[in-house]
PAKOL-266735 format. One record per residue (C-alpha): residue in three letters; x, y, z. Coordinates in steps of 0.25 Angstrom, whole numbers, padded with zeros to 4 digits, always signed. Example, Ala and Ser with C-alpha at 12.3 -4.5 7.8 and 13.67 -1.06 7.14 Angstrom:
// residues 2
ALA+0049-0018+0031SER+0055-0004+0029
END
This chain:
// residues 291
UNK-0287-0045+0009UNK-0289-0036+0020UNK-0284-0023+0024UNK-0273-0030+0029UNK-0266-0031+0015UNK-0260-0017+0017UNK-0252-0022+0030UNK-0240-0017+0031UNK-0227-0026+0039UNK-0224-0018+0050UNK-0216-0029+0059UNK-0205-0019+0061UNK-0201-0003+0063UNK-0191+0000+0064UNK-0187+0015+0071UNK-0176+0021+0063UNK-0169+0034+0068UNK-0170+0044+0059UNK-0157+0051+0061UNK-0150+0039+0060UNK-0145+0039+0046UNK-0141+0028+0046UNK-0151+0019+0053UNK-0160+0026+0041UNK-0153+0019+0029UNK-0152+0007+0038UNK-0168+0007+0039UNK-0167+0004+0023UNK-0163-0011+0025UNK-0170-0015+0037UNK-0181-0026+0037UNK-0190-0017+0046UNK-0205-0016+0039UNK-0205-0001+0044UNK-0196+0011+0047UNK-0197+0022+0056UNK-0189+0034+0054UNK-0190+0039+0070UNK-0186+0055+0070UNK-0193+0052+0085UNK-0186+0045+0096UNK-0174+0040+0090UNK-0170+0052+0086UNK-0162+0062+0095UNK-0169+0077+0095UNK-0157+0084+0087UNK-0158+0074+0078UNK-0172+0076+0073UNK-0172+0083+0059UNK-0159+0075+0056UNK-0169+0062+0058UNK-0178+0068+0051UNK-0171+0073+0038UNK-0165+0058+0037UNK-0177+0051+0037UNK-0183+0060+0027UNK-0172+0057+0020UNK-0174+0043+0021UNK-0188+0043+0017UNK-0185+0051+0005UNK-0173+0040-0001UNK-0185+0030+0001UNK-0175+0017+0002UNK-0183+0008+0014UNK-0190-0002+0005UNK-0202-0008+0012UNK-0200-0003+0025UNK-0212+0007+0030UNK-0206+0020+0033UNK-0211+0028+0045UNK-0206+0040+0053UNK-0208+0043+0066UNK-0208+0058+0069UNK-0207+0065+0083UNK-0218+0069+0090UNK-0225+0081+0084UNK-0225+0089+0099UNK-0209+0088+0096UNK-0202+0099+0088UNK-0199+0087+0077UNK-0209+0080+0074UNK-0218+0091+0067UNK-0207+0091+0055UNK-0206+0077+0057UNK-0220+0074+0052UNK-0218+0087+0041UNK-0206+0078+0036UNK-0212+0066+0034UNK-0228+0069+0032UNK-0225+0067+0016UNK-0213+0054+0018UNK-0215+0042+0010UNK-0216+0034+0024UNK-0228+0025+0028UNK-0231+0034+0041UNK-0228+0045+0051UNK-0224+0039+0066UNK-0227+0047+0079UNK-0223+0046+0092UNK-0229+0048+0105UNK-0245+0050+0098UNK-0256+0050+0110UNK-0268+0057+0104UNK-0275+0060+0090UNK-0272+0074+0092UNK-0255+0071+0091UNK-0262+0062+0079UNK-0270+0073+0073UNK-0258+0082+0074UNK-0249+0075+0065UNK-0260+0071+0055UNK-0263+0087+0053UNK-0247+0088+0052UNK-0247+0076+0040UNK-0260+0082+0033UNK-0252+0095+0032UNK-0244+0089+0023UNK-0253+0082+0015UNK-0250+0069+0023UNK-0259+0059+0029UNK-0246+0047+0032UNK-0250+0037+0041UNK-0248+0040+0056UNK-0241+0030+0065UNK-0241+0035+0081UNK-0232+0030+0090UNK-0240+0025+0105UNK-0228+0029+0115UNK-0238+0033+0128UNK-0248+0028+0138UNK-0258+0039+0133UNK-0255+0034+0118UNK-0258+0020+0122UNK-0270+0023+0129UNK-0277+0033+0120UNK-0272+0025+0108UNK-0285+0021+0104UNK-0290+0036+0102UNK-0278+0041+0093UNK-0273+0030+0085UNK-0286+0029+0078UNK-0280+0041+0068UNK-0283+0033+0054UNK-0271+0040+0050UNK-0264+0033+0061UNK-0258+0018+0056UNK-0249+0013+0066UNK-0246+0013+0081UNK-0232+0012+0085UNK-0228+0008+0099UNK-0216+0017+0107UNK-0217+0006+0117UNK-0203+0015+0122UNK-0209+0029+0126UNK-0223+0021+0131UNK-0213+0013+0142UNK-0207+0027+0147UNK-0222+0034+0146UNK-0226+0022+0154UNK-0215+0023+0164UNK-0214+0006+0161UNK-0201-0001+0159UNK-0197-0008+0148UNK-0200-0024+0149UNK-0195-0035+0138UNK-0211-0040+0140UNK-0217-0025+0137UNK-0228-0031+0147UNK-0230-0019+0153UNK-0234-0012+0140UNK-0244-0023+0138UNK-0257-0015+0138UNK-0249-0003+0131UNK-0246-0011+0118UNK-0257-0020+0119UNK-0268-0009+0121UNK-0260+0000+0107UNK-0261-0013+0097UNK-0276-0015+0103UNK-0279+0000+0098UNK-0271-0002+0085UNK-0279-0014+0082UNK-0292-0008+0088UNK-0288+0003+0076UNK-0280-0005+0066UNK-0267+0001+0066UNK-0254-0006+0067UNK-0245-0004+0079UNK-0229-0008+0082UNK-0224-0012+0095UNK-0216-0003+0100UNK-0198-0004+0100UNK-0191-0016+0108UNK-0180-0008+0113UNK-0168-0018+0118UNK-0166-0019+0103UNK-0155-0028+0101UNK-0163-0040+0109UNK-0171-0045+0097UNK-0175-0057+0106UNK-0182-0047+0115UNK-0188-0041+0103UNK-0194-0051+0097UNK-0200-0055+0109UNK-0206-0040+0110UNK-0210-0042+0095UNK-0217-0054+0098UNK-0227-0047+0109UNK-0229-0036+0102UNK-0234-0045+0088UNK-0243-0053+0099UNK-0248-0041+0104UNK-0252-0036+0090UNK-0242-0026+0087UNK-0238-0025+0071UNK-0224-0023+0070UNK-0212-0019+0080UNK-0205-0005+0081UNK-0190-0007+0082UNK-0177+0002+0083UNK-0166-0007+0079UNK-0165-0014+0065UNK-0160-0027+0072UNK-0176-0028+0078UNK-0182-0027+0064UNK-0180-0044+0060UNK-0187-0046+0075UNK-0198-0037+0072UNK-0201-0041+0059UNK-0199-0056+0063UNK-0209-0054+0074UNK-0221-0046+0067UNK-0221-0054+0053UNK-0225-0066+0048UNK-0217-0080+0047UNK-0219-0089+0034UNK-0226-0098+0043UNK-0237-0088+0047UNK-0238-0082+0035UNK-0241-0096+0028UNK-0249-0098+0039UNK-0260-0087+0038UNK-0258-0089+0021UNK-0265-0103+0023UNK-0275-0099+0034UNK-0278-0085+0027UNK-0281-0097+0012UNK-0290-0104+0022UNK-0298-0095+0027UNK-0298-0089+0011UNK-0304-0102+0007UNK-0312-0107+0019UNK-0319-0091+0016UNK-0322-0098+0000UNK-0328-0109+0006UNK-0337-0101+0015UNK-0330-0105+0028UNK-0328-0094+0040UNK-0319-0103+0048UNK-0308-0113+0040UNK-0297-0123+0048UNK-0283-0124+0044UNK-0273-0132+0050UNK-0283-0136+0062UNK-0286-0122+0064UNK-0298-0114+0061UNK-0296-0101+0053UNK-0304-0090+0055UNK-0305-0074+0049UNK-0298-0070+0061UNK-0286-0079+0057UNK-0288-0077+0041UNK-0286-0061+0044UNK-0272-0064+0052UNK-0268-0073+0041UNK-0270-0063+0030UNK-0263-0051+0040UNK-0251-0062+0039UNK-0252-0064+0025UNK-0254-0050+0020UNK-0241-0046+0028UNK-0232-0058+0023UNK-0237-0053+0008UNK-0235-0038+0013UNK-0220-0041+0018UNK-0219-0049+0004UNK-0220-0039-0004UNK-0213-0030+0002UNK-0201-0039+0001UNK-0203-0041-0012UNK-0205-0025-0016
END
């Protein structure tokens, strides 16, 4: 196997309110693959430490199964998001999230701010500006740097754009950050679909965005999670699918063959290396039902 045995499922992350205590203990029953605790946006200025406090608390009782936890602190120019990261640079959670990163330096910053503490947690930076999405490339190379999260929200209003069911006009935007992610092998999540009680509009956004490349969908309602996860998996079929082409290619590579046919098709590595990425994910979600 490749390096792709330590995928992780990512189809869906969800934005929990951390002052919302209830929303909190919500989150423990959800069918999301990933949780973010947001102390940012979704949380009102005088309610900044309460959020922080609870999901602390949260954390600490350790009672979300599966799902990958990740906080997403306020910006270290605010007068938050310092003890946000102090908080959290030690948590049992699978990454720190920050919003509004444009440059290695804000990167830099909060990596000096982590090794203070003895802490070296994965970074995931939020892509939110026109200067983030043009200089993405020189930043987001950080190895300690993971995943890049699109806040397709604050990227419309930075842009002065509208809103559009078809997102054409932020085209080059997203299609321009998953090219860098791939270009440097990080994941990247399509940013929140905000009329969130029409899941038909959803899942049409979840299908361009799995088209264009993107790994997973960020969300803000619990109702959006089925879509998401729907959308960014695997059906039976496929996964049968890229078992028999990924045995194949296994036993055309023992009989010294670079190129093998399957049902009228021709297989090649290209093909055997997205059949195995199938593959490892269906055992990776298996597993982790099973846990």
């Amino acid at each position: 196997m490749t390096a792709q045995a330590f995928l992780v499922p990512r189809r869906s992350l969800l934005y929990m309110p951390g002052a919302n205590a209830r929303a909190l203990e919500k989150a423990q029953s959800l069918d999301c693959d990933t949780i973010i605790f947001d102390l940012e946006d979704a949380v009102a200025p005088d309610a900044k430490v309460l959020a922080r406090s609870q999901v602390l608390a949260a954390l600490e009782q350790n009672t979300y199964g599966h799902r990958e936890l990740v906080v997403r602190c306020n910006g270290l120019n605010t007068p938050w998001g310092m003890d946000d990261l102090h908080c959290f640079a030690n948590a049992a959670i699978g990454a720190l999230l920050f919003p509004k990163i444009e440059s290695a330096a804000q990167i830099a910053e909060i990596r000096d701010a982590l090794a203070s503490h003895g802490s070296s947690l994965p970074l995931w930076i939020m892509i939110e500006t026109p200067t983030a999405v043009l200089n993405l490339q020189h930043f987001a190379a950080d190895p300690q740097v993971t995943a890049l999260v699109m806040g397709t929200s604050d990227l419309v209003k930075e842009l002065r754009a509208q809103h559009t069911p078809s997102r054409d006009n932020l085209a080059y935007a997203l299609q321009q950050c998953v090219l860098v992610a791939r270009h440097l092998g990080k994941e990247i999540f399509d940013g929140v679909h905000l009329d969130f009680r029409n899941l038909d509009s959803l899942r049409e956004a979840c299908e361009a965005g799995r088209a264009m490349g993107f790994d997973g969908k960020t969300l803000i309602h619990p109702d959006q999670v089925s879509v998401a996860n729907d959308v960014f998996g695997f059906s039976d079929n496929e996964v049968s699918k890229a078992q028999a082409i990924l045995s194949a290619w296994q036993n055309g590579l023992k009989q010294g063959q670079g190129v093998v046919e399957l049902d009228g098709q021709l297989i090649e590595n290209l093909h055997a290396e997205e059949a195995e990425r199938v593959v490892i994910f269906a055992h990776a979600l298996a597993r982790r039902t099973s846990a």
